[in-house]
N, C-alpha and C positions, 0 to 999 in steps of 0.2 A: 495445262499451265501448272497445274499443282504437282501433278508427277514431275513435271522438269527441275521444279524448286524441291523434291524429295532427294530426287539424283544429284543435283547441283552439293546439297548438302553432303550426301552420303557422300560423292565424291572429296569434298572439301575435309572432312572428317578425317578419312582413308588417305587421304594425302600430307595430312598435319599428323597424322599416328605416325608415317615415314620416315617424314622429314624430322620429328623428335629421338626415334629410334637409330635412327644413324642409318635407313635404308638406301638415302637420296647420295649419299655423300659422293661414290663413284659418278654422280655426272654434275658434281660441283654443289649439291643441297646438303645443308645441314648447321648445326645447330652447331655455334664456335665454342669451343672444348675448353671450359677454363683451369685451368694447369701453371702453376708455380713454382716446381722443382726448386726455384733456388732458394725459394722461402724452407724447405728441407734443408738444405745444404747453412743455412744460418742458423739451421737451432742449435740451439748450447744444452748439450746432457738432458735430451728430452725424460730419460728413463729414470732423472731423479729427480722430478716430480712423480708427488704425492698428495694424496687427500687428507687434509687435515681431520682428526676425529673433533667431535661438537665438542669436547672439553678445550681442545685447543685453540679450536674456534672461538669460546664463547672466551676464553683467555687473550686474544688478538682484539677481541671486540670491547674489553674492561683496560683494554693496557694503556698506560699514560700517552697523551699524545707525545712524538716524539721516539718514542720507545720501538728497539729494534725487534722484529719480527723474527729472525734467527734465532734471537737469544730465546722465545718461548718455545720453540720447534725441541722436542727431545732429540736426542744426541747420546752416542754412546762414548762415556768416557773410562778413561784406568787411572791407575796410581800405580806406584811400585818400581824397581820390586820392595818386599818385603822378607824381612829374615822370618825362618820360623818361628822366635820369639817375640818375633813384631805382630806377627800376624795372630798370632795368639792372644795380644794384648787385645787388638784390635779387633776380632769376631766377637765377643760380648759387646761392645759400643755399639759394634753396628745393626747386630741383634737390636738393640733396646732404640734407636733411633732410627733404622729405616726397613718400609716394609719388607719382607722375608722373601721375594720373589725381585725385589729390583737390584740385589746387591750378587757377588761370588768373590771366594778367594780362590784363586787356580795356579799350580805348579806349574812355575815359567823359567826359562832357561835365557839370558841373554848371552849372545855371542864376545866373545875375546875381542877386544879392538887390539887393532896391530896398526904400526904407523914407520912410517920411511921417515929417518931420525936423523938429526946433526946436533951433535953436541957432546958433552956438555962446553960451555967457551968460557973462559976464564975472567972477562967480564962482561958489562953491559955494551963496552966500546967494538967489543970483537964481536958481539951476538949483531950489533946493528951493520956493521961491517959487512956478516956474510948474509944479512937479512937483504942487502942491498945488492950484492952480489945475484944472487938467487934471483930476484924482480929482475932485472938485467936480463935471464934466461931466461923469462917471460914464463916461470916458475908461481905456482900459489902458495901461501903458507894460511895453515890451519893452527888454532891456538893449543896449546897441550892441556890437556886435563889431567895429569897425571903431575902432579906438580914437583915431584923429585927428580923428573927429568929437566928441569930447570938448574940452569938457564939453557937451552936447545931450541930446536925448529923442527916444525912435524910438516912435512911435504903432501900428508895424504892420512886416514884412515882406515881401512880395512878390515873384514869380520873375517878373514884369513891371511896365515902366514903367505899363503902360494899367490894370493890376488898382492900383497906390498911387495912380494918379492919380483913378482911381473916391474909392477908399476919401477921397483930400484931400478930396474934391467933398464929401462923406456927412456928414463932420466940420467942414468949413466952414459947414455949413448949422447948425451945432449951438454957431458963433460961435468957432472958434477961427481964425485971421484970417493968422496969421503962419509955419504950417509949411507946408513943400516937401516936394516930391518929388526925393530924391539918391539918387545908384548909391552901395551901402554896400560890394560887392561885386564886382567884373566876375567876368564870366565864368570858368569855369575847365574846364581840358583835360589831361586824363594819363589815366594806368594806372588799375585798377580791381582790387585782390586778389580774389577770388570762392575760396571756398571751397565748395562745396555740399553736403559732406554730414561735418562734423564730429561724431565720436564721442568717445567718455574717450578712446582713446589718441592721439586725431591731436590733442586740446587737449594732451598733455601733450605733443608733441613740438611745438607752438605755441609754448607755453610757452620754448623757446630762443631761440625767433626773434624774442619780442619786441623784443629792443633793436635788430635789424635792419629793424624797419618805421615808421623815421625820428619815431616820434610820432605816428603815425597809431594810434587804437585801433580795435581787432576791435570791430563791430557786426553785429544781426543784420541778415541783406538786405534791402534793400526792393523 
């Protein structure tokens, strides 16, 4: 009797080892497979999450209720550009107000904007005229920043002459007859602020320096 009740076990054992391992499944045993796929297919940018360090942590955990959790998370921001004379001004400030390892000033080049142009119109009455006209062609218009090309209409932007001269070609097919391709913008060349890794306390010691960064506002990197 006792052996029977050894084997009975041993069997029972041997048989639940199988049936866990996936050995049973070819004659209908096993262990139902729990699988989600589409819980994958609904994450949003898994890759950026990250682990907060215990300063930032311990920063989340003192923060006012109410208070956005983004805003303590560092971030990397710039300013600029900046002329050489600007920046010259501004590396002793930043020396003397933030640590030496969280600031840079770096040689940056921004590109020419070029713009598909109409204008200039001799008043306000003909600028809103062909501004009407234009929508009608199911056309967008972009506001000018270039303000001596006022009064006009800028159809498009561009960081090449070849990419606005495309775009004329595309919309001239579509009967507008009379706009060019003008430089809205040259080129432009200075300094570059780089910040990389702003936290709460390096915004609040920011926070002095704004009126030292000539009108330039803090954005984030690109």
């Amino acid at each position: 009797m006792l052996r029977l009740l050894v084997l009975a076990l041993l069997l029972a054992n041997a048989g639940y080892f199988a049936w866990t391992q996936g050995l049973l499944t070819s004659y209908g045993y096993g262990p139902i497979t729990q699988a989600e796929p589409q819980r994958l297919m609904q994450q949003i940018r898994p890759e950026a999450l990250r682990l907060l360090s215990a300063s930032e942590a311990r920063q989340l955990e003192n923060a006012a209720p109410g208070s956005s959790a983004a805003a303590l998370v560092a971030e990397c921001l710039q300013a600029g550009l900046f002329t050489d004379e600007q920046a010259s001004a501004l590396r002793p400030r930043l020396q003397a107000s933030l640590p030496a390892a969280s600031w840079s000033l770096e040689g940056s080049v921004e590109p020419g904007r070029w713009i598909v142009y109409m204008g200039k119109y001799s008043d306000d009455e003909a600028l809103a005229k062909k501004r009407g006209e234009l929508r009608q062609l199911g056309l967008s218009l972009e506001p000018l920043v270039n303000r001596s090309l006022s009064p006009g209409l800028s159809l498009g932007h561009f960081d090449t002459q070849a990419a606005a001269e495309a775009e004329l070609a595309r919309i001239a097919s579509r009967g507008v007859r009379t706009a060019k391709v003008v430089l809205e913008r040259p080129e432009l060349r200075g300094q570059l602020l780089r910040l990389a890794s702003v936290d709460a306390s390096l915004r609040t010691q920011l926070e002095t320096l704004k009126p030292q960064l000539a009108g330039k506002a803090l954005q984030a990197c690109r």
